[in-house]
N, CA, C and O atoms as a Tinker XYZ file with bonds, in Angstrom:
   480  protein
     1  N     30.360000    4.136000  -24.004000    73     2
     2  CA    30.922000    3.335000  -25.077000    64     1     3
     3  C     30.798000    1.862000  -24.707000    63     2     4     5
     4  O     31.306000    1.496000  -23.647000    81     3
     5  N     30.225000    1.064000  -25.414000    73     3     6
     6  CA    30.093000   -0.419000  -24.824000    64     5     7
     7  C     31.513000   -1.087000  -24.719000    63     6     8     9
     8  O     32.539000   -0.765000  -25.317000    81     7
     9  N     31.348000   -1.930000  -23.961000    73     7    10
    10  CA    32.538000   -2.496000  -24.132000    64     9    11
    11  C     33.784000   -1.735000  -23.158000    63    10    12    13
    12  O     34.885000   -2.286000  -23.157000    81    11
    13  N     33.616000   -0.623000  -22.436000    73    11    14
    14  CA    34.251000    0.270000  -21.613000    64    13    15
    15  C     35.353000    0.575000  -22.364000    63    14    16    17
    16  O     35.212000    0.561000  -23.587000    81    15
    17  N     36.826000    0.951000  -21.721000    73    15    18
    18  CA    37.970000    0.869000  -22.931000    64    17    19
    19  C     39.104000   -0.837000  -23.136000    63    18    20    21
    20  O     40.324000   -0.928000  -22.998000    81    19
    21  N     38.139000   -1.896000  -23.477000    73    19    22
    22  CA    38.157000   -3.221000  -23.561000    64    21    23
    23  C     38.368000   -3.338000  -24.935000    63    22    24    25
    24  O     37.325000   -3.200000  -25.573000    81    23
    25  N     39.245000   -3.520000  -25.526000    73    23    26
    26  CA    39.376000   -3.886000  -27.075000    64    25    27
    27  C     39.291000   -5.337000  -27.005000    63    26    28    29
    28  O     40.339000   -5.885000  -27.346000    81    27
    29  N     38.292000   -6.166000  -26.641000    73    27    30
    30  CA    37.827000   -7.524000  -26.642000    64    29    31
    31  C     38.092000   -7.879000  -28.197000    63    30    32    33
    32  O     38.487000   -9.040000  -28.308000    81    31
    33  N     38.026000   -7.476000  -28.921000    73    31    34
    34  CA    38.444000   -8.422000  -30.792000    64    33    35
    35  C     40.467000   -8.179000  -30.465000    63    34    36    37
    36  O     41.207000   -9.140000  -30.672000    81    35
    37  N     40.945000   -7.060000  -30.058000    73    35    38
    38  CA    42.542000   -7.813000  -30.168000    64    37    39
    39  C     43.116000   -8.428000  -28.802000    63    38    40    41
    40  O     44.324000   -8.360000  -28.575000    81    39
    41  N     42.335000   -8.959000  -28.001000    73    39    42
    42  CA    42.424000   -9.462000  -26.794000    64    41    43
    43  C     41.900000  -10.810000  -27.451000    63    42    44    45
    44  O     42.851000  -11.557000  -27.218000    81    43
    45  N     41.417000  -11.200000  -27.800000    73    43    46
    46  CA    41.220000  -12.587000  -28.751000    64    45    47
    47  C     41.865000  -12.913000  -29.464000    63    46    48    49
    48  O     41.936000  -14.140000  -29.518000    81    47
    49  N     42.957000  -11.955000  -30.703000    73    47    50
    50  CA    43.359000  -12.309000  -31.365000    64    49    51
    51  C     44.878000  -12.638000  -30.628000    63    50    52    53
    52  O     45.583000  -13.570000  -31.015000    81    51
    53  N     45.145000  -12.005000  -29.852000    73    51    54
    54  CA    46.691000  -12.087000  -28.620000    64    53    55
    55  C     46.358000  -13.232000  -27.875000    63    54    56    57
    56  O     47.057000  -13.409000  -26.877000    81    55
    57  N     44.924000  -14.567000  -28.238000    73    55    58
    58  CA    44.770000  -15.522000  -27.318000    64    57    59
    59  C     44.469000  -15.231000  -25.937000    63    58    60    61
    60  O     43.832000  -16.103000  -25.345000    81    59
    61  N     44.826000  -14.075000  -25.223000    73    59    62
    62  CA    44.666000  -13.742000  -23.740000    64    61    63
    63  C     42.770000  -14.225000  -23.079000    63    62    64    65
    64  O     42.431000  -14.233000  -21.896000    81    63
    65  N     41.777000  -14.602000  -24.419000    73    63    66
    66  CA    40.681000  -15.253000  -23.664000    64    65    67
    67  C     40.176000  -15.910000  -24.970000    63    66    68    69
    68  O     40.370000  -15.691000  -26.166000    81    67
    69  N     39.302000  -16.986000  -24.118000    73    67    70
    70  CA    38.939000  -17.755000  -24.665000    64    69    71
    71  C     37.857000  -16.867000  -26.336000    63    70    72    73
    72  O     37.775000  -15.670000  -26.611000    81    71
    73  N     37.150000  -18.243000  -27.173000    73    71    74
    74  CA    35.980000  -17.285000  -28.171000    64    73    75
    75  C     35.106000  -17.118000  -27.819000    63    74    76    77
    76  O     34.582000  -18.202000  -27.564000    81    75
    77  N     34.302000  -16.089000  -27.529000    73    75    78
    78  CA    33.291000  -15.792000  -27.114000    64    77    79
    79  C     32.241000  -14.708000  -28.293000    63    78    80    81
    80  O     32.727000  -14.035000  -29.202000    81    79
    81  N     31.121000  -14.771000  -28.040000    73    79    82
    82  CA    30.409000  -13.575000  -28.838000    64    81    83
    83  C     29.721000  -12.537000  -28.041000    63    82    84    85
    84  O     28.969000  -12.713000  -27.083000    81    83
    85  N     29.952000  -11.851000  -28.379000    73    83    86
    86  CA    29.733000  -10.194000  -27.706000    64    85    87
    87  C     28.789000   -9.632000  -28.602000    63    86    88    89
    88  O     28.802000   -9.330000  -29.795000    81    87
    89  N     27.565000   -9.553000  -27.232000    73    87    90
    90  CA    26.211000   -8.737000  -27.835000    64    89    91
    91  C     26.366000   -7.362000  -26.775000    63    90    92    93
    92  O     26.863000   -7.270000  -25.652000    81    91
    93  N     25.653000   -6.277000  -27.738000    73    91    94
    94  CA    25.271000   -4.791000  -27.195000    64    93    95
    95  C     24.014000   -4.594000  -27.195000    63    94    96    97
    96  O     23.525000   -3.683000  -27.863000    81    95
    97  N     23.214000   -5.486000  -26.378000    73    95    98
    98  CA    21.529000   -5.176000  -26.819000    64    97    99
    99  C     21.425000   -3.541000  -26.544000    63    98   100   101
   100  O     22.061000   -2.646000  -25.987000    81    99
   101  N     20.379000   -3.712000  -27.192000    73    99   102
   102  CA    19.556000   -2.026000  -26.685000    64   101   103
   103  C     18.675000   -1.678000  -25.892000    63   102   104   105
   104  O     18.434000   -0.528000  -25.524000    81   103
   105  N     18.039000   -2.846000  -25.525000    73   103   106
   106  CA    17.140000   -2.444000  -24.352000    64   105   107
   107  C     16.958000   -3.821000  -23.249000    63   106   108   109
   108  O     17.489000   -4.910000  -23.463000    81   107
   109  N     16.328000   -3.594000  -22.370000    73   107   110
   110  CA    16.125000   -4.881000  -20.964000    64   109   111
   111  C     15.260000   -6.181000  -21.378000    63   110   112   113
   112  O     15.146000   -7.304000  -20.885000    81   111
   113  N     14.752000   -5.595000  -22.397000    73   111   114
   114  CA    13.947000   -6.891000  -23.330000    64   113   115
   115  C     15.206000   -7.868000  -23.847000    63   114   116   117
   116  O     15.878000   -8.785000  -23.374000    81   115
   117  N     15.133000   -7.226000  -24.926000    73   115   118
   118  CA    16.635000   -8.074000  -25.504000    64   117   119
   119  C     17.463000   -8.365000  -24.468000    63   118   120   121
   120  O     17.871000   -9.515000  -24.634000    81   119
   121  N     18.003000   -7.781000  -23.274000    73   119   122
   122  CA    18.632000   -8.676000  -22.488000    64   121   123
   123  C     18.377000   -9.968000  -21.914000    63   122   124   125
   124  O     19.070000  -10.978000  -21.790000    81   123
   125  N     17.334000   -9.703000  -21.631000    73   123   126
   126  CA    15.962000  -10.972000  -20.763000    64   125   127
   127  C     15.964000  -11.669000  -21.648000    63   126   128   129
   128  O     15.964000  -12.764000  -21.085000    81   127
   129  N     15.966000  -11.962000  -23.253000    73   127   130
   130  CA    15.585000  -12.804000  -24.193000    64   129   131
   131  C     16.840000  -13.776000  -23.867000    63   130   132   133
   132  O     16.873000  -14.758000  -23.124000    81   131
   133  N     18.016000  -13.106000  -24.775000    73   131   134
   134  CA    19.211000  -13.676000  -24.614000    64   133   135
   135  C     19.505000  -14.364000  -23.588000    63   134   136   137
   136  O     20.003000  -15.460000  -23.847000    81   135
   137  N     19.282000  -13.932000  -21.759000    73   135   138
   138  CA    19.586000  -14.855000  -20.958000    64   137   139
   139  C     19.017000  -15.981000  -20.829000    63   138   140   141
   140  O     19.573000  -17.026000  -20.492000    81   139
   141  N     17.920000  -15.837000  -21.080000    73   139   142
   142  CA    16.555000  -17.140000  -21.231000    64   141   143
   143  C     17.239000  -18.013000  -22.186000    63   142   144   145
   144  O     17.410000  -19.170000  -21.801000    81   143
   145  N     17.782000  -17.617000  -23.670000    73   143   146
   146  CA    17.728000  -18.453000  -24.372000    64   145   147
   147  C     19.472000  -19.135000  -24.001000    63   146   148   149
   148  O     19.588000  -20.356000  -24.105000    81   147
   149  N     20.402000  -18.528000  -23.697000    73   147   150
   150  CA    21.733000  -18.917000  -23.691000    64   149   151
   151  C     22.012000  -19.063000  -21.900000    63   150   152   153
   152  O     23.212000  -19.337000  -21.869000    81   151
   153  N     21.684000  -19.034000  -20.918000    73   151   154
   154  CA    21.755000  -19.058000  -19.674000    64   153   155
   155  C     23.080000  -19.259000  -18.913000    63   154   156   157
   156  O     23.446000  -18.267000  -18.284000    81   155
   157  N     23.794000  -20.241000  -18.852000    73   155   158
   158  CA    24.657000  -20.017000  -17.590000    64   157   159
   159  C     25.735000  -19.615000  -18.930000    63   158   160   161
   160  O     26.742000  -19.020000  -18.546000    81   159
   161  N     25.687000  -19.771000  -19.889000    73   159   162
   162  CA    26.818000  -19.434000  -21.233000    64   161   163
   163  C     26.616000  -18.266000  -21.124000    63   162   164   165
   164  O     26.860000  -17.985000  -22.297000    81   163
   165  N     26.330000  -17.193000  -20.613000    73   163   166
   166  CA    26.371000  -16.121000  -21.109000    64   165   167
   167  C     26.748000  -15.227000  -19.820000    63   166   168   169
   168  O     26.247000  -15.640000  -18.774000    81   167
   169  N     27.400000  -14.282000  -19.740000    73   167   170
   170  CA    27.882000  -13.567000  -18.900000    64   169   171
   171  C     27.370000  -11.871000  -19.071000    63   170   172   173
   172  O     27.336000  -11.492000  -20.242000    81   171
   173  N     26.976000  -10.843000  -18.017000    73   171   174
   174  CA    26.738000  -10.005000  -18.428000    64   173   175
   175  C     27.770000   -8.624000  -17.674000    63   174   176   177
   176  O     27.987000   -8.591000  -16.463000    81   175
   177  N     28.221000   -7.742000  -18.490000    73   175   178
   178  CA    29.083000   -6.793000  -18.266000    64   177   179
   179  C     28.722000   -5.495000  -18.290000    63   178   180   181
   180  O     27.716000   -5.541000  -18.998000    81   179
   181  N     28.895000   -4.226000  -17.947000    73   179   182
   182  CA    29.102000   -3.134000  -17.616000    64   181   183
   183  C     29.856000   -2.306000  -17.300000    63   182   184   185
   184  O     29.754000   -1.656000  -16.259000    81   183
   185  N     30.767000   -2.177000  -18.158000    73   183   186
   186  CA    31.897000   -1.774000  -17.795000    64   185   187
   187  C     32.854000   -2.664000  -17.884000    63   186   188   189
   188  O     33.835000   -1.921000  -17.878000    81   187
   189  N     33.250000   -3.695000  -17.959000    73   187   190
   190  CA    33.994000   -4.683000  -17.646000    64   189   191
   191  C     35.110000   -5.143000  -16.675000    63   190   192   193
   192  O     35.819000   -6.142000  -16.555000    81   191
   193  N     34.890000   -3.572000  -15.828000    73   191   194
   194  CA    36.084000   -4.056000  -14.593000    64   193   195
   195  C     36.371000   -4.836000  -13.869000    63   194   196   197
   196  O     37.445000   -4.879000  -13.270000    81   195
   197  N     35.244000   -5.804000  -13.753000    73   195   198
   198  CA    35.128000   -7.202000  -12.938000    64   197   199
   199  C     34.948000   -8.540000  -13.672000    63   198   200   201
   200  O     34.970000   -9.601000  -13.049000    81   199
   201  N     34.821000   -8.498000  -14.624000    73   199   202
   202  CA    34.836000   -9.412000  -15.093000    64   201   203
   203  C     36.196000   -9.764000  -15.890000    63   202   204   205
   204  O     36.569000  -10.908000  -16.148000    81   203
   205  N     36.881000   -8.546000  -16.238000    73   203   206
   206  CA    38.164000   -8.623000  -17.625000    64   205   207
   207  C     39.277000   -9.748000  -16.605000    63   206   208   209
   208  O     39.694000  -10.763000  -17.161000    81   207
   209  N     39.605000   -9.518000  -15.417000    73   207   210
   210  CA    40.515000  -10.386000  -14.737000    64   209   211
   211  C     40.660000  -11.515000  -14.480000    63   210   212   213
   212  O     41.683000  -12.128000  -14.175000    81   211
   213  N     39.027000  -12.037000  -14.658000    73   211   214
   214  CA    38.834000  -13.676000  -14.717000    64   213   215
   215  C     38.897000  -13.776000  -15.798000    63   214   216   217
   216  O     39.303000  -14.903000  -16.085000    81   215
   217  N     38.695000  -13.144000  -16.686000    73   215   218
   218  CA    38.465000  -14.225000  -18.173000    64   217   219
   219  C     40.061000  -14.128000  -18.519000    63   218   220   221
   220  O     40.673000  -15.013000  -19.117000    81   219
   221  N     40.568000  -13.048000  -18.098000    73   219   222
   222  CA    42.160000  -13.528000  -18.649000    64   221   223
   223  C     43.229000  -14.138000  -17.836000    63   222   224   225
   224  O     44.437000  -14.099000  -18.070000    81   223
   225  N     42.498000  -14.825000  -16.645000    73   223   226
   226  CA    43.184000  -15.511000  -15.664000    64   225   227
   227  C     42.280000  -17.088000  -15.948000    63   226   228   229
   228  O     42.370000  -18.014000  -15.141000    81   227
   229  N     41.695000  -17.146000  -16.822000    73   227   230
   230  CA    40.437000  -18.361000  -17.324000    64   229   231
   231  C     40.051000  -19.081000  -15.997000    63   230   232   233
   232  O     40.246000  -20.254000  -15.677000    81   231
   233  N     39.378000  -17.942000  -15.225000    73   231   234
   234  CA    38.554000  -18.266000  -13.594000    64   233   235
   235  C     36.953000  -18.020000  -14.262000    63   234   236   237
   236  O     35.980000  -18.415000  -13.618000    81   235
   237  N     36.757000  -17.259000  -15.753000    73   235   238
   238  CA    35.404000  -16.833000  -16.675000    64   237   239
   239  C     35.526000  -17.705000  -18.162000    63   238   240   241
   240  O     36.519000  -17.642000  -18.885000    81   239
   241  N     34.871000  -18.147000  -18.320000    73   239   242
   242  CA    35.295000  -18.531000  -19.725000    64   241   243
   243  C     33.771000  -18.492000  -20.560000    63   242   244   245
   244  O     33.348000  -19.436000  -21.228000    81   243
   245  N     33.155000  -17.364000  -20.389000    73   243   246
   246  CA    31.945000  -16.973000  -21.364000    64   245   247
   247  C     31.542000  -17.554000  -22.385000    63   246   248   249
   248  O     32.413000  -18.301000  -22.831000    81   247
   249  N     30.298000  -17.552000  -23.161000    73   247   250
   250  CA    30.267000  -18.135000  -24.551000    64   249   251
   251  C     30.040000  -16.967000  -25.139000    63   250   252   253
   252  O     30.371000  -16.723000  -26.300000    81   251
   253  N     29.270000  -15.908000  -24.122000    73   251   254
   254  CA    28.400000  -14.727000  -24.592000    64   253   255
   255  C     28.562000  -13.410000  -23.348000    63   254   256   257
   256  O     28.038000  -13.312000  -22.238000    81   255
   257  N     29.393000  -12.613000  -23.988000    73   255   258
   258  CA    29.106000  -11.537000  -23.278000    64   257   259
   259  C     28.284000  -10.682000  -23.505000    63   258   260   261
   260  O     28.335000  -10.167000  -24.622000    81   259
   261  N     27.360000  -10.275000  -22.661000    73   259   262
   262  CA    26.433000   -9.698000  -22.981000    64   261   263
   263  C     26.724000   -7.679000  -22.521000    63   262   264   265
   264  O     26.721000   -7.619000  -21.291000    81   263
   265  N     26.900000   -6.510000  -23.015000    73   263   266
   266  CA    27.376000   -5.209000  -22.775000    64   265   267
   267  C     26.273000   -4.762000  -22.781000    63   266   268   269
   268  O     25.550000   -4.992000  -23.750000    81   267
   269  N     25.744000   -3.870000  -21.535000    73   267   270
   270  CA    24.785000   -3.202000  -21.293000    64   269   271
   271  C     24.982000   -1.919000  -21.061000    63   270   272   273
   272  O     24.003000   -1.231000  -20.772000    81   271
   273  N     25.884000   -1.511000  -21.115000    73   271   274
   274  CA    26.178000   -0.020000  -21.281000    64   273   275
   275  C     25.358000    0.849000  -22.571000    63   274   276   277
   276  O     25.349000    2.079000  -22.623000    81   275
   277  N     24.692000   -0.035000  -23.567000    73   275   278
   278  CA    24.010000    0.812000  -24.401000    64   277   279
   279  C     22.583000    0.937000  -24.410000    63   278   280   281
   280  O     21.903000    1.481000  -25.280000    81   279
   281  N     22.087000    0.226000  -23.064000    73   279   282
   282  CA    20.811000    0.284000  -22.677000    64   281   283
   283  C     20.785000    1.594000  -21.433000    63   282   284   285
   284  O     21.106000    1.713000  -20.250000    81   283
   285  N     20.089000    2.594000  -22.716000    73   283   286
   286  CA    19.660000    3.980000  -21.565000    64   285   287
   287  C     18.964000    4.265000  -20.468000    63   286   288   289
   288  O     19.209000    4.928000  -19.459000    81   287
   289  N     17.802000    3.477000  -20.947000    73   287   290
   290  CA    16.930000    3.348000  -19.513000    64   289   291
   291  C     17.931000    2.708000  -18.437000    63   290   292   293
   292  O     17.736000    2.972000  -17.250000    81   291
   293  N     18.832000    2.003000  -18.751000    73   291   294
   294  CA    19.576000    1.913000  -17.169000    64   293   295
   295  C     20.411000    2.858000  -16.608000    63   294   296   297
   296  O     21.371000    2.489000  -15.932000    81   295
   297  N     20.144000    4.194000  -16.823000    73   295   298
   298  CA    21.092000    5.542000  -16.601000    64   297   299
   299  C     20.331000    6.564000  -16.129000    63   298   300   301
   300  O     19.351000    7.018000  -16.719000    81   299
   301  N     20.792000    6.979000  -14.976000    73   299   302
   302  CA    20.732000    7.980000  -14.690000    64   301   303
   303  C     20.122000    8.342000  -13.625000    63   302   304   305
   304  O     19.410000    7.410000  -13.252000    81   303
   305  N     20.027000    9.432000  -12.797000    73   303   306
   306  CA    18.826000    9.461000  -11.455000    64   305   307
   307  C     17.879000   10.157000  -11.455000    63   306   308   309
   308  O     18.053000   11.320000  -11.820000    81   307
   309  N     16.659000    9.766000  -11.092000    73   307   310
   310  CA    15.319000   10.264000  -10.792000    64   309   311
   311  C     15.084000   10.428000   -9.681000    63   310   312   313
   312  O     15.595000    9.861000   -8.716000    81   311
   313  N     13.975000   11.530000   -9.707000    73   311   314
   314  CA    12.883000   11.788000   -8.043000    64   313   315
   315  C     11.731000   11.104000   -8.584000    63   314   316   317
   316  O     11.099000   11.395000   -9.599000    81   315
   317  N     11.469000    9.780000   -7.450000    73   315   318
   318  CA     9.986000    9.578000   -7.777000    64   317   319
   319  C      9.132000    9.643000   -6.382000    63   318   320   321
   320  O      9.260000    9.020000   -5.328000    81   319
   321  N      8.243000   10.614000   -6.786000    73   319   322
   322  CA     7.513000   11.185000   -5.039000    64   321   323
   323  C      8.542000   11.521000   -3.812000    63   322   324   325
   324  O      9.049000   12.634000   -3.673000    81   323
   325  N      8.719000   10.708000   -3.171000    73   323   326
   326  CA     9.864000   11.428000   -2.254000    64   325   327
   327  C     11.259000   10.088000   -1.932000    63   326   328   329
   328  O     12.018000    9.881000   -0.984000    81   327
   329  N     11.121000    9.670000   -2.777000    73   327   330
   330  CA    12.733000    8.831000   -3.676000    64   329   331
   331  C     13.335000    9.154000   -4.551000    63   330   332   333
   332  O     12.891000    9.790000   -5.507000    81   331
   333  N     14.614000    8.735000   -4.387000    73   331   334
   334  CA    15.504000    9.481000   -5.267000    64   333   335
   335  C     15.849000    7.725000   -5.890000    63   334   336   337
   336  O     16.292000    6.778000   -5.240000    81   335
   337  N     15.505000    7.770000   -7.162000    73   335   338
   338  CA    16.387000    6.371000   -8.051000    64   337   339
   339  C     17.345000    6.615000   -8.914000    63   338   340   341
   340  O     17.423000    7.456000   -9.809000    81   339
   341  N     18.267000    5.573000   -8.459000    73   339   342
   342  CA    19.528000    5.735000   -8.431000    64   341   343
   343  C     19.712000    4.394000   -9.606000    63   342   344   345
   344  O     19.491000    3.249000   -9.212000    81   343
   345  N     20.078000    4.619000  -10.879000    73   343   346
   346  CA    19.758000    3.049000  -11.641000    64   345   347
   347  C     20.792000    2.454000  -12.128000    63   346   348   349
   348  O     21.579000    3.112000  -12.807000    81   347
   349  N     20.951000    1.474000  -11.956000    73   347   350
   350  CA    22.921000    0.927000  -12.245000    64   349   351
   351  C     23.428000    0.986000  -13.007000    63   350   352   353
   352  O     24.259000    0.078000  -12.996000    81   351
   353  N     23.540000    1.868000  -14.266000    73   351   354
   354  CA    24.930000    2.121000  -15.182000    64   353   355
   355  C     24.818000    3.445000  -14.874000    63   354   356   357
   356  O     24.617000    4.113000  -15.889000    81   355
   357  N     24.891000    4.356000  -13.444000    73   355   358
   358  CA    24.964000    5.657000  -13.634000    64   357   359
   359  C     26.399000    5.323000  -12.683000    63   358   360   361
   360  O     26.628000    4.466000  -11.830000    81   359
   361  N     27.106000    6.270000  -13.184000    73   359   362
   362  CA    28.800000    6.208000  -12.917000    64   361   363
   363  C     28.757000    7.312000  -11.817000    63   362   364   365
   364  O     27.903000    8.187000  -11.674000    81   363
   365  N     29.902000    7.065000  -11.055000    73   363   366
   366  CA    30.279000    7.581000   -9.544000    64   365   367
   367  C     30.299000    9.249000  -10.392000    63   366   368   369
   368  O     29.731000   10.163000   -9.796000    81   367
   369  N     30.772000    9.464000  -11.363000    73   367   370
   370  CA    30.669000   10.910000  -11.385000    64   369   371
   371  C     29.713000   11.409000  -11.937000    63   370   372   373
   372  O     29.482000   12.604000  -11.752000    81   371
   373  N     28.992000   10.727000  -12.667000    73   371   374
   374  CA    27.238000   10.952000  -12.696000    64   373   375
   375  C     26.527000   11.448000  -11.800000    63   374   376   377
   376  O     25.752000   12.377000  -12.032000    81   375
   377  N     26.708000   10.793000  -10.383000    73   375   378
   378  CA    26.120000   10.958000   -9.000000    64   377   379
   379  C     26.874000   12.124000   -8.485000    63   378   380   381
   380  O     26.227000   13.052000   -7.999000    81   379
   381  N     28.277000   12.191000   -8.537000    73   379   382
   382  CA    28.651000   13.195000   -8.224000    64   381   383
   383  C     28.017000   14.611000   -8.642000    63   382   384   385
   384  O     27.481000   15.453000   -7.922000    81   383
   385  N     28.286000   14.613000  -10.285000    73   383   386
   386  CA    28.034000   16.007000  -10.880000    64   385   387
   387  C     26.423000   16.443000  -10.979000    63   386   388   389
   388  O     26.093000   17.370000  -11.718000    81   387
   389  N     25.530000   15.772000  -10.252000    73   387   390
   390  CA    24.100000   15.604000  -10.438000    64   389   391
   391  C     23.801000   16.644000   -9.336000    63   390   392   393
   392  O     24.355000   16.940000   -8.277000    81   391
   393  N     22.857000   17.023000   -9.906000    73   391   394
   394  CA    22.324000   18.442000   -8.994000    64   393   395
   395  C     21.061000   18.029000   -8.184000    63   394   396   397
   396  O     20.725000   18.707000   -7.213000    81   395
   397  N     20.390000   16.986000   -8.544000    73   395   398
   398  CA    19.081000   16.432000   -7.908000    64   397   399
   399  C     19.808000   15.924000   -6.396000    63   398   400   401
   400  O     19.390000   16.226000   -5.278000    81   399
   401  N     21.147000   14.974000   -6.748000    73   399   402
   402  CA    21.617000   14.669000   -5.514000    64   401   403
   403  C     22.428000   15.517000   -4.280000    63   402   404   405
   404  O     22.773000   15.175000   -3.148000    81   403
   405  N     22.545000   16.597000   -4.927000    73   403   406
   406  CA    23.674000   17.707000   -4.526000    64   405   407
   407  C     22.062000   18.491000   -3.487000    63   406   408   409
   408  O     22.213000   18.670000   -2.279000    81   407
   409  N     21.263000   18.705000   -3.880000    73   407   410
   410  CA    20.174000   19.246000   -3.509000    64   409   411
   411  C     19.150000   18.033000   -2.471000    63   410   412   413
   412  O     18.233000   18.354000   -1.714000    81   411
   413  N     19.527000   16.996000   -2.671000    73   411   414
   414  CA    18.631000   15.505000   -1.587000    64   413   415
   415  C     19.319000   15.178000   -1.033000    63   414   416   417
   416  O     18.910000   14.511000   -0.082000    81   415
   417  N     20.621000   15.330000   -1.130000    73   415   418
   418  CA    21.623000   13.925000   -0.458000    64   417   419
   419  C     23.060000   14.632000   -0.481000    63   418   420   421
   420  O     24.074000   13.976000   -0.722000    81   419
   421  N     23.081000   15.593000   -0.296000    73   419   422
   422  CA    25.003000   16.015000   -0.272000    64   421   423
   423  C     25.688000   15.055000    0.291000    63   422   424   425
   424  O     26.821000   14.864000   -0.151000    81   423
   425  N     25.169000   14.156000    1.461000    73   423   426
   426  CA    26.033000   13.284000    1.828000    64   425   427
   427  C     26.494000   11.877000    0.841000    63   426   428   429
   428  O     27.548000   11.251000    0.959000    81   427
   429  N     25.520000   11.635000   -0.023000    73   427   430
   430  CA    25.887000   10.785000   -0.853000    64   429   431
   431  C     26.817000   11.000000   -1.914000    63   430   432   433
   432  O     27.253000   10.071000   -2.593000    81   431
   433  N     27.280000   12.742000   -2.152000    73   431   434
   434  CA    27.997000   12.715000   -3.047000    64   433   435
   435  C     29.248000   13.241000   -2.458000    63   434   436   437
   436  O     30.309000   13.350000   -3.072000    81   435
   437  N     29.047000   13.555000   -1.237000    73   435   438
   438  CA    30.533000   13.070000   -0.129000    64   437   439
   439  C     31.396000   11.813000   -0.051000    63   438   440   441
   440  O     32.608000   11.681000    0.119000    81   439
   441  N     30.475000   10.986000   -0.214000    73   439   442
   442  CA    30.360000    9.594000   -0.186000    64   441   443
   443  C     31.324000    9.290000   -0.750000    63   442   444   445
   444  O     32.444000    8.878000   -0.450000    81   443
   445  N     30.226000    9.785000   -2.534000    73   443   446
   446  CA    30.864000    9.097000   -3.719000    64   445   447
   447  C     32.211000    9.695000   -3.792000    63   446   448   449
   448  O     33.041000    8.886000   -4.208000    81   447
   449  N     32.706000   10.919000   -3.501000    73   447   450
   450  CA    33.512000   11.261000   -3.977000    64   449   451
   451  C     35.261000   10.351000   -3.011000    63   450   452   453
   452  O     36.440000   10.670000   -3.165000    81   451
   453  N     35.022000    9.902000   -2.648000    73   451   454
   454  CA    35.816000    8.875000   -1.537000    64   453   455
   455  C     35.645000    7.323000   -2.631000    63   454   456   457
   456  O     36.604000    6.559000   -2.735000    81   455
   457  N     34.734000    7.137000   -3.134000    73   455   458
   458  CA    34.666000    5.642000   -3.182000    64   457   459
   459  C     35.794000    4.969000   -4.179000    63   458   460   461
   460  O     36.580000    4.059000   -3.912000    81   459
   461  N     35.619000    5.741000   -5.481000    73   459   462
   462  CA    36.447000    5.445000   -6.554000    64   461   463
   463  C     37.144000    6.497000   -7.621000    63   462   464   465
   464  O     37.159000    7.652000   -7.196000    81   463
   465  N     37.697000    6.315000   -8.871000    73   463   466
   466  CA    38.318000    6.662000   -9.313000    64   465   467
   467  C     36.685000    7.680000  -10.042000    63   466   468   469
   468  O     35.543000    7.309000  -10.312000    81   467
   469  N     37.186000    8.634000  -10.099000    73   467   470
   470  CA    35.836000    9.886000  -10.570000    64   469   471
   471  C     35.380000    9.174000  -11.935000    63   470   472   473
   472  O     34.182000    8.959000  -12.116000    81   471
   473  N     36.660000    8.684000  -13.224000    73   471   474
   474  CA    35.892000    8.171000  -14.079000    64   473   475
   475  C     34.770000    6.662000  -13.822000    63   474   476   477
   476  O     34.155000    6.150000  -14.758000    81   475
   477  N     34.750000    6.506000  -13.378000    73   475   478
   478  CA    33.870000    5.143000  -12.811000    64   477   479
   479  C     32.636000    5.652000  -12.468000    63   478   480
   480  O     31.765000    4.908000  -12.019000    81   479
C-alpha cells in the first residue's frame, strides 16, 4: 500500500507537517525523472518509518515525497547464476517466508527473523 499505514492528507490537515506533494510513481523511470527535475526538494520514502519522525519534528521539511512502494520491479528475490538478489522493497517477512532463501541461505532467514518486527 503506498504510503505504508501514513494517512499523510490528515496529518496535514492536524498541521503536524509542513505542504508537501506526494507522488506514487510506477516505475524507476518516473522516479529518475522527478529527482532530476525537483532535486534536493524532493524526498524519497518506502515505507515511511524513517522519514515520518523528522518531518513531524520539522528536522524534514519536503516539497515532494516521492512513495515507491508501488514500483514492482523493486520487490522481491531472485537467483541469478549463483546469486541470490535481494531488491529493496522486499520486507523482512518476504525474506523470511521465501523458499529460494530457506533453500540458499537458512542463515539469512535466522537472521531476519531477530532483526525486526515480522511486518517490516
Amino acid at each position: 500500500m503506498p504510503g505504508g499505514n501514513i494517512n499523510w492528507k490528515r496529518m496535514r490537515r492536524r498541521g503536524k507537517v509542513n505542504q508537501f506533494k506526494y507522488i506514487s510513481p510506477k516505475t524507476k523511470e518516473e522516479v529518475l525523472k522527478i529527482l532530476n527535475e525537483e532535486g534536493v526538494n524532493a524526498c524519497i520514502i518506502a515505507g515511511s518509518t524513517n522519514v515520518l519522525p523528522d518531518i513531524k519534528m520539522k528536522k524534514l521539511s519536503p516539497k515532494i515525497l516521492i512513495d515507491l512502494t508501488a514500483i514492482e520491479e523493486l520487490r522481491g528475490i531472485d537467483k541469478k547464476k549463483d546469486k541470490i538478489c535481494i531488491k529493496p522493497l522486499t520486507t523482512i517477512a518476504e525474506l523470511i517466508h521465501s523458499e529460494l532463501i530457506l533453500k540458499e541461505s537458512k542463515v539469512l532467514i535466522q537472521s531476519a527473523e531477530q532483526f525486526a518486527d515480522p511486518l517490516v
